[in-house]
N, C-alpha and C positions, 0 to 999 in steps of 0.2 A: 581633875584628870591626871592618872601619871605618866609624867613624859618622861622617866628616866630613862635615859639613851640605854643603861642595862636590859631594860623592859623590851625595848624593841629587837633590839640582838637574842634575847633569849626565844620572842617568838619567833625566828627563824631556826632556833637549835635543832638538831634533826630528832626525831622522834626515840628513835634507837642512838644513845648517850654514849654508847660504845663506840661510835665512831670516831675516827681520830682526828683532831683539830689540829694538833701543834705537832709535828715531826723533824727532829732534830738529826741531821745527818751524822748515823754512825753515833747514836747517842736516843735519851729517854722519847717517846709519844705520849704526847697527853692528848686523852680521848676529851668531850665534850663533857661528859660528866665528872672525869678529871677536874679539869678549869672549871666548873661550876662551884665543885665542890670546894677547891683552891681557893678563891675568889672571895667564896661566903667566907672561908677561915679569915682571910688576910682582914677582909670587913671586919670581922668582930674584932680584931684586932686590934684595928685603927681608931674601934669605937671603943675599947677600953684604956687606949693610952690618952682619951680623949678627944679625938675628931671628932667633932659635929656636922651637921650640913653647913655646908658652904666653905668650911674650913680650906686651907693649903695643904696637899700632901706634897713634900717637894722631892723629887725623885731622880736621884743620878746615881746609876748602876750602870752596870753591862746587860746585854742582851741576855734574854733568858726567855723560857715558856714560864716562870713565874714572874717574871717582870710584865709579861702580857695579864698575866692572872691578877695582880694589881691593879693595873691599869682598870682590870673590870670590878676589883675590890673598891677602889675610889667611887667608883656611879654606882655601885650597892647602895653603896653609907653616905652618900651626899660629898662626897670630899668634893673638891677640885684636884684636879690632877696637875703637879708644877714640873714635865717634865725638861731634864738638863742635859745637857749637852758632856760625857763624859770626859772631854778633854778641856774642862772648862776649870781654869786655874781660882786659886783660893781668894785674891784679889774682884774676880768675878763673880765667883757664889758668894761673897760677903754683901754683893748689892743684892742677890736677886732674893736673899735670907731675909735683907732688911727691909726690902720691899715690901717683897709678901707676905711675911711674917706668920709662915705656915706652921701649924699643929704638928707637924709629924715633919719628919727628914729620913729618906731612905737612900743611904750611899752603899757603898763597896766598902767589902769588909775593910782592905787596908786603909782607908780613909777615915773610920770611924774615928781618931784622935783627931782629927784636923776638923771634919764638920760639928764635934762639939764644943770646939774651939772657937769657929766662927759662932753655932748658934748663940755662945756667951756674948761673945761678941756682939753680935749685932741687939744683943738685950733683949731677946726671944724665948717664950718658955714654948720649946719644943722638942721631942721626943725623938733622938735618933737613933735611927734601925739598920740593921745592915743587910746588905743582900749582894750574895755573889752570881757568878755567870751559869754557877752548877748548882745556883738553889741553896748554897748555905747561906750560912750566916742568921742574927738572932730573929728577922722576922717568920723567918721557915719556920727556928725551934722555938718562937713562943706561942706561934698558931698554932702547932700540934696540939691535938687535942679538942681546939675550940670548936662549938656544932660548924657543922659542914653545910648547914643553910640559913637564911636570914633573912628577914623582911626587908624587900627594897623600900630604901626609903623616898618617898616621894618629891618629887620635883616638876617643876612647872616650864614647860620648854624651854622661856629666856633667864631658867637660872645656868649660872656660870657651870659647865663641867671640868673645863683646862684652861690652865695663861698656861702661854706660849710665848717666851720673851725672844725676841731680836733687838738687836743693836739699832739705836736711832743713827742719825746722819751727826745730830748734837755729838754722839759718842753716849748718851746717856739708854742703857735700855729700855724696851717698851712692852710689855705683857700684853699682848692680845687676848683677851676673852671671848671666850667662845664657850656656846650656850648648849646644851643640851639642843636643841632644835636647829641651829647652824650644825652640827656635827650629824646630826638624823638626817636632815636636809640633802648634805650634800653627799652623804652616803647611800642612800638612796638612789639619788639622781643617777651616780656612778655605777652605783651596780646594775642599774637598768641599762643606761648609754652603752657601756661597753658588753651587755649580754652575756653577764654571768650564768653558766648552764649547771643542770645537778651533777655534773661529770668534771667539772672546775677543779683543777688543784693550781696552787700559786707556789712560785718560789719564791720567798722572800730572804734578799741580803742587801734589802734597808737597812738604816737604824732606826731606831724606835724613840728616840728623843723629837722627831722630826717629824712636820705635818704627812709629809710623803708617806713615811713608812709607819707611820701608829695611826693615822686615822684614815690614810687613802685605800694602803693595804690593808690591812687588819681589820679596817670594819669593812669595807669590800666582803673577804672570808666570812665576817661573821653571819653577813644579812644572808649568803650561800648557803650557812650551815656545811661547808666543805671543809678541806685539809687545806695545812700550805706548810712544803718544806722550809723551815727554819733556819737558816745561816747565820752562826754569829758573827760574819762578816761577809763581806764579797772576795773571794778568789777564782777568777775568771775560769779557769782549768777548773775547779769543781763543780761552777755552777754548769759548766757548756757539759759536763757529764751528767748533771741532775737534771738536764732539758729533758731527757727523753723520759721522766718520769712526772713530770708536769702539764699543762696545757697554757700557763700564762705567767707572764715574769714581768715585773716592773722594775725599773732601775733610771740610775740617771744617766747623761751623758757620757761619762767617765768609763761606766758600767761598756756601754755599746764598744768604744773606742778601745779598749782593755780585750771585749767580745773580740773586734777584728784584727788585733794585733798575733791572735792565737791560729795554727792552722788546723785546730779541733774544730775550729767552728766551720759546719759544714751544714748542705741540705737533712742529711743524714740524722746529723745530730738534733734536730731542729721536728724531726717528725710527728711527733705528739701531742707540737704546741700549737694554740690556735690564737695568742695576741702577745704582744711584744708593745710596752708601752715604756716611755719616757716622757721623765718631766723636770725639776727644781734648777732647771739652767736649759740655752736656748741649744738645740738640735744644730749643728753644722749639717749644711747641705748634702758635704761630702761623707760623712757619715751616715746621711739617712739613705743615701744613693748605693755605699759599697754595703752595707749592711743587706739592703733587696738585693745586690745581686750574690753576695754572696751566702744567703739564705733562701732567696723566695718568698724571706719575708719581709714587709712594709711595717716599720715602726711607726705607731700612733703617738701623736707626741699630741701632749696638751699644756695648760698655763691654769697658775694659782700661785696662791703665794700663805704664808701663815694666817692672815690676817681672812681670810674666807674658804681656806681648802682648795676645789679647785673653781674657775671661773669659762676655761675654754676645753674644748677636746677636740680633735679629729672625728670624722664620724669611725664608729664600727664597720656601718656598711655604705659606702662611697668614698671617693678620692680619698686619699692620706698626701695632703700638699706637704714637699720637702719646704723649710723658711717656714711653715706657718703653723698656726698652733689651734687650728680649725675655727669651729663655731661657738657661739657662748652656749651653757649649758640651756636645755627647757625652761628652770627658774630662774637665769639671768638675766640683767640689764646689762648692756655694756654700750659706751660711747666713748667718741673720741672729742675732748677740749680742749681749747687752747688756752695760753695762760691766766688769761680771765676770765675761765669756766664757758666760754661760751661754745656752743657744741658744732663742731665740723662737722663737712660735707662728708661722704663717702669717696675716699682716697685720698686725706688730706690726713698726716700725718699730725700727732697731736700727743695727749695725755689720757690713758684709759682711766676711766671711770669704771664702778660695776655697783649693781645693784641687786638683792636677792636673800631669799632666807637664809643663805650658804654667808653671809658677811656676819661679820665680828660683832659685837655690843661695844665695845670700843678699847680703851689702853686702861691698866689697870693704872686705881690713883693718878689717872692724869687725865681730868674731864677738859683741861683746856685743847690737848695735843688731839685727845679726840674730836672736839668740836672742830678742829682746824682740819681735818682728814676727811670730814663728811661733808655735802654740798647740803644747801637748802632745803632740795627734796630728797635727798639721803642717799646719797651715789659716797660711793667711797673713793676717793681719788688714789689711784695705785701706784700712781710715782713711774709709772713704766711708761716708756713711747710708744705708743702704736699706731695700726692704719689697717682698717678694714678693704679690701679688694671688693671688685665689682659683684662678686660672689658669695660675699658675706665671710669670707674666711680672714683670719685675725693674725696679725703680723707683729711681733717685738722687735722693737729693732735700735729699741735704747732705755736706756734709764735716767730719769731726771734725778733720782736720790740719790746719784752716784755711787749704786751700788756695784760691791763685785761679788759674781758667783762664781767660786770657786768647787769644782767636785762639787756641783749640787748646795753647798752649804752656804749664806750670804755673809760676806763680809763688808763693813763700812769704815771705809777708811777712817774716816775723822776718829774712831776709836783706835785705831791704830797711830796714828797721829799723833792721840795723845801720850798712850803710852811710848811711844819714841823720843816725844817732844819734853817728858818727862825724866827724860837720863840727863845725868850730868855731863856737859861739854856739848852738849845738842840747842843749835839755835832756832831750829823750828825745822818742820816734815814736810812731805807732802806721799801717798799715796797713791798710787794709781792702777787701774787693773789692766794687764796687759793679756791676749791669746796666749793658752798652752795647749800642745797639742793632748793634753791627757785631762786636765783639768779644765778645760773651758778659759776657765782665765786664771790667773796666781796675782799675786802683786811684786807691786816693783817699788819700792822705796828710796824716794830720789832727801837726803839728809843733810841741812846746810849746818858748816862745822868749821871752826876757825882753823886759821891753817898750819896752826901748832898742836892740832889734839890728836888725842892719844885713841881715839878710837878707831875700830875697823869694820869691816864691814859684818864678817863674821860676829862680831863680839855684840854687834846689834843685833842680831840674828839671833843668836847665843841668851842676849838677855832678854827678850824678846817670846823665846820659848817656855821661860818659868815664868811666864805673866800671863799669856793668853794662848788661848786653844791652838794646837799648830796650825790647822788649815787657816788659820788668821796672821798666822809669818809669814811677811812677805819671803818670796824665792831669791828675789834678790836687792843690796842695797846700793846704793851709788849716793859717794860723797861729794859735794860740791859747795861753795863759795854763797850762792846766791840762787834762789826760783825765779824763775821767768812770772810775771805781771802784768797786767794790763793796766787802762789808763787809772785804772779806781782802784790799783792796789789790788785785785783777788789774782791769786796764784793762777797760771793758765795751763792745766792739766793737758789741754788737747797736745801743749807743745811740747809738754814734758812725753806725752806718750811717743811723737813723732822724733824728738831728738835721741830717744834709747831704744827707738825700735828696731835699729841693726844691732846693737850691742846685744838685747835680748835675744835675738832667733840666735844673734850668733853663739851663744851659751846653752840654746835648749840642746 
C-alpha cells in the first residue's frame, strides 16, 4: 500500500489545478499545479544529487512558496525532511549535521560558505543547495528544466517522513521522528475537528521550520485543497488588514497579544473570519477575554507539542474555556500520573501522558531516551502538568522538563546553561523562565561570577547572540556571588524566580 503523506494531499488537490494554493501578499501566487509541478522538479533534483528513501534533506532557509514546494519535494522521493530553525547558529547546525548525517543541505544563499564548512566538518558527504526567500538560489536554477512529474516513491506509513529536533533538558538535542502516518493521522483529525469548508482560506504568518506552522497549517490547506495567504513574517498591521480577506488564522500567543495592542483591530476588521486558533505556548486568560470582547470572537486554543503535532483542542462547536486547552483529539489517549506512572483520579493534578497514531516513533539515534519517554503500554510521557476538570476539558498549568516557551518557541535552559557556563570568568548559571507581557515568557539569567570579573551583563547577552538562536537569549542577566540550594545541593529555581520578580516587571 502507499502511504506517502504526498499521495494523500494530492488526493485532495482540487480538480481545476489553476486554483491558487500559495499567495504571497503583494508578491508571486502559486496555483496547485504550480506546486505540483515545483515539487516533482525539486524531487528529481534531490534524486540526482543522490537522495534516496529515507535519506536526510536538512533544510534552513527563509519562508518561501518554494520552501513549501520542498517540503512536498521530500515525500515525492522518500527523503525525510530535517527542517531548521533559521536563527540557529553554526555551533548548533554542526550537531544537528552530525547527527543526521543528511544527503542534501538546503540553506540561504548567504550561508552557503559556512554550511560547507560545517558539512566538512562534521565528515558528511553531503550536497549543499541554496534557496533564498524569492526563490533564488542554485536549487531553483538547477531544477529548471528537470520533467515536472515523477513517480511517488513508495512508503509504508511508519516510515520516517521529518526529525524535528528540540533541545533536551540534558542540553543535548533530540530529533523527533515522525512517520508518514503520525503526520496523516493528525492532519486529518484536524482538519475535521475544526470544520474546514470549501470556502476556507488561511492566513498564515507562522514559520515553517516549526510543528505549528508546516505541518498543523499547511497540511490543514492541503487536505482542503484551498488557498492560504502567505506571510513571511507576522506584522500585526498587515495581517489585521488581510483578515478581511480570509476566513481562518492560526498564530501563537504573541500573535493575539501584538492583535490587541493595535486599535485596527476591530469587529469590522474581523468580518470574514470564521475561527481564530492558538497554540505553541499557554493562552492568558486575559488575553482570551479582551480578545472576545474586542472582536466577537472566541479564540480556540489547543495543546501539542513536536513530538505528536497536536494532542488537545477546544471544541469548534461548544464552550471555548479561557485556562484550557479543551478535549483530547477522537484518536487520543490522554491521562494524568504521578510520579510513578500511576494514573490519577479526575481533578488531581499530575503528568500528561498521550497516546495515539498522532505520537512520534521515538528520538532519532537515541533508542535508550526513547525507551525512557514511553510507558509499558505506550503512552508517551509529555513532561507537561496537567488536570482534567469534571467536564473533561484539559488544563496545563506547568512543566516538569523545565521548559520555557517563549513567542511560541521552547527553550531549555540547561542549554543555555551550558553555553553561559562555558565563558571564561563564569562559575556556573542557572536559568529561569519568567512572564512577559508579549512573549509569554523570556528568560532571566541569574550568573555566579567572582567579585573581580570583568564581565557584564550585557557582554553575556552580547556573546550569547553569536552562539544561539535569539529567542534562546535570555532578556535579562543578573550577576551574583552564589545560587540559592537546597538540602541536597540542587539550585532552587522557584526562589530564584521569587527573588527577581520585582526587579523584572520593574524593567518590562
Amino acid at each position: 500500500m502507499l502511504d506517502n503523506l504526498f499521495e494523500l494531499f494530492r488526493s485532495r488537490f482540487p480538480a481545476d489545478r489553476s486554483r491558487p494554493f500559495i499567495q504571497v501578499p503583494d508578491g508571486q501566487t502559486l496555483s496547485y499545479g504550480d506546486v505540483e509541478a515545483l515539487s516533482a522538479r525539486f524531487a528529481n533534483l534531490l534524486v540526482s544529487v543522490g537522495v534516496a528513501p529515507g535519506d536526510r534533506v536538512a533544510v534552513q532557509v527563509d519562508k518561501s512558496p518554494e520552501a513549501v514546494a520542498l517540503y512536498l519535494a521530500c515525500m515525492r522521493c522518500g527523503g525525510v525532511l530535517l527542517p531548521l530553525n533559521t536563527a540557529y547558529q553554526s555551533d548548533e547546525l554542526e550537531y544537528f549535521l552530525s547527527d543526521a548525517a543528511p544527503a542534501a543541505v538546503v540553506c540561504q544563499p548567504h550561508r552557503l560558505a559556512e554550511l560547507e564548512g560545517l558539512v566538512a566538518k562534521a565528515g558528511i558527504r553531503a550536497t549543499v543547495l541554496t534557496l533564498g526567500a524569492t526563490g533564488d538560489g542554485s536549487l531553483c536554477q538547477r531544477a529548471k528544466g528537470l520533467p515536472s512529474d515523477i513517480a511517488t516513491t513508495g512508503r509504508g506509513g511508519d516510515d520516517i517522513a521529518a526529525i524535528l529536533y528540540s533541545s533536551g533538558t540534558t542540553g543535548r538535542p533530540k530529533g523527533a521522528m515522525m512517520s508518514h502516518r503520525n503526520l496523516a493521522s493528525n492532519a486529518l483529525t484536524l482538519h475535521k475537528l475544526w470544520g474546514f469548508r470549501p470556502d476556507d482560506v488561511l492566513l498564515h504568518c507562522l514559520p515553517i521550520f516549526h510543528t505549528h506552522g508546516l505541518f498543523v497549517a499547511i497540511n490543514c490547506v492541503l487536505l482542503n485543497g484551498t488557498s492560504m495567504i502567505f506571510c513571511p513574517k507576522f506584522d500585526a498591521e498587515q495581517a489585521i488588514r488581510l483578515l478581511s480577506k480570509v476566513t481562518v488564522f492560526m498564530g501563537v500567543p504573541t500573535f493575539y497579544t501584538r492583535f490587541i495592542a493595535s486599535p485596527s483591530l476591530t469587529p469590522a476588521a474581523c468580518q470574514t473570519m470564521r475561527l481564530f486558533i492558538s497554540g505553541s505556548a499557554p493562552l492568558l486568560e486575559e488575553t482570551f477575554n479582551e480578545f472576545k470582547a474586542r472582536t466577537g470572537f472566541t479564540i480556540l486554543e489547543r495543546y501539542g507539542m513536536t513530538e505528536g503535532g497536536m494532542f488537545t483542542s477546544n471544541p469548534l462547536d461548544g464552550e471555548r474555556r479561557a485556562g484550557t486547552v479543551g478535549f483530547p483529539l477522537p484518536d487520543v489517549e490522554l491521562r494524568i500520573t504521578d510520579e510513578d506512572g500511576r494514573v490519577l483520579p479526575q481533578g488531581e493534578i499530575g503528568i500528561i501522558e498521550v497516546k495515539g497514531p498522532n505520537i512520534f516513533t521515538g528520538y532519532w539515534n537515541m533508542p535508550e531516551k526513547t525507551k525512557a519517554e514511553f510507558t509499558a503500554d505506550g503512552f508517551f510521557k509529555s513532561g507537561d502538568v496537567g488536570v482534567v476538570d469534571e467536564r473533561g476539558y484539559v488544563s496545563i498549568v506547568g512543566r516538569a522538563k523545565d521548559l520555557i516557551i517563549s513567542g511560541g518557541y521552547n527553550v531549555y535552559p540547561k542549554e543555555v546553561e551550558d553555553a553561559i557556563d562555558r565563558m571564561a570568568g563564569v562559575v556556573e548559571s542557572a536559568v529561569v523562565g519568567m512572564p512577559h507581557p508579549d512573549f509569554g515568557e523570556a528568560g532571566l539569567a541569574v550568573v555566579v561570577t567572582p567579585a573581580d570579573t570583568a564581565l557584564t551583563p550585557d557582554g553575556i547577552i552580547a556573546d550569547l547572540r553569536g552562539r544561539l538562536a535569539n529567542y534562546k537569549v535570555p532578556k535579562q542577566v543578573v550577576l551574583v556571588r552564589d545560587l540559592p540550594r537546597n538540602a541536597m545541593g540542587k539550585v532552587q529555581k522557584t526562589v530564584l524566580r521569587d527573588s527577581y520578580a520585582q526587579m523584572w516587571k520593574d524593567s518590562l
